[in-house]
C-alpha positions as CSV (number, residue, x, y, z in Angstrom):
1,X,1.2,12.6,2.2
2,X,2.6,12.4,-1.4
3,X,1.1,10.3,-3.8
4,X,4.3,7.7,-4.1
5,X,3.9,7.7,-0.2
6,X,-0.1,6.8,-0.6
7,X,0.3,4.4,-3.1
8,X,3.1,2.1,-0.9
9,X,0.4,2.6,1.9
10,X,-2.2,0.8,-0.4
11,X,0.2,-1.8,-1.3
12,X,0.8,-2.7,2.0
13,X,-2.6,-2.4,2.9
14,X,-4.1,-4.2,0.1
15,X,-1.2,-6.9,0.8
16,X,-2.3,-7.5,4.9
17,X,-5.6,-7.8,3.9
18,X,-5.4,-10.5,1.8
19,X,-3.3,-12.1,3.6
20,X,-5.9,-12.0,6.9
21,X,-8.5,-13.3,4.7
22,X,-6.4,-16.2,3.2
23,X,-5.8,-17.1,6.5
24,X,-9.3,-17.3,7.7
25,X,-10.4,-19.3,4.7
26,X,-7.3,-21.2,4.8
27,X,-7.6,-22.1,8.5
28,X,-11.4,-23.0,8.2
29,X,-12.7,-19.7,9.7
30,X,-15.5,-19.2,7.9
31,X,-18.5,-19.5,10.0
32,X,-21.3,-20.8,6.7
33,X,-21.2,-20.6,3.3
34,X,-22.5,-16.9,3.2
35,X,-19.5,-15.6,5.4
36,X,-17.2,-17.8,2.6
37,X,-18.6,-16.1,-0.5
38,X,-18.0,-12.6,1.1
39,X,-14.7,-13.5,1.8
40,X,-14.0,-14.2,-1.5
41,X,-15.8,-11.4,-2.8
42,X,-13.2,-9.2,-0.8
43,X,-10.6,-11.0,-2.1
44,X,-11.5,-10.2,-5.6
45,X,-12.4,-6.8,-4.6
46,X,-8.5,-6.7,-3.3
47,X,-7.3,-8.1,-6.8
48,X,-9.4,-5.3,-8.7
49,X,-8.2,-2.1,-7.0
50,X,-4.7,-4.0,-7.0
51,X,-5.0,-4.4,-10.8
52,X,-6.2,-0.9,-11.3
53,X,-3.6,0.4,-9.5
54,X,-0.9,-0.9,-11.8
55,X,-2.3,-0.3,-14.5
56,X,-3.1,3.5,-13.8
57,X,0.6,3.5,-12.9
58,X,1.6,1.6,-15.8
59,X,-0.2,4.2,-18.0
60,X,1.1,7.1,-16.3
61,X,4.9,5.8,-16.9
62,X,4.1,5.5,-20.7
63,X,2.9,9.0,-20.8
64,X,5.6,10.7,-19.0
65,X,8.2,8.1,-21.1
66,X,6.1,9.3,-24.2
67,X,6.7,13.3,-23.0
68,X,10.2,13.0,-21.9
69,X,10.7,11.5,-26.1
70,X,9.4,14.5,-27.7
71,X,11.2,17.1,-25.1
């Protein structure tokens, strides 16, 4: 698997996932407060890897923009 193959795999991973969990908490599926909290706590998880994701991409881009300039 190459790396732009991996990454669209966590994308769409990352993408399902939060949309299952929205949908339990949206749909009252949370069976106590406990359950709720950890459902949030993977949702935030989801944003951070997200997040880091794009911005490791983002950084990458500048430095191969920044090599491609003093070529």
């Amino acid at each position: 698997m190459d790396p732009i193959e991996l990454l669209e795999f966590l994308k769409k991973t990352i993408r399902n996932k939060r949309s299952d969990i929205s949908t339990v908490i949206l749909t009252g599926g949370a069976t106590d407060y406990t359950n709720y909290k950890n459902l949030i706590g993977q949702l935030a998880s989801l944003d951070f890897i997200e997040q880091e994701t794009k911005d490791f991409l983002q950084k990458r881009r500048i430095n191969v923009d920044e090599g491609k300039e003093n070529t």
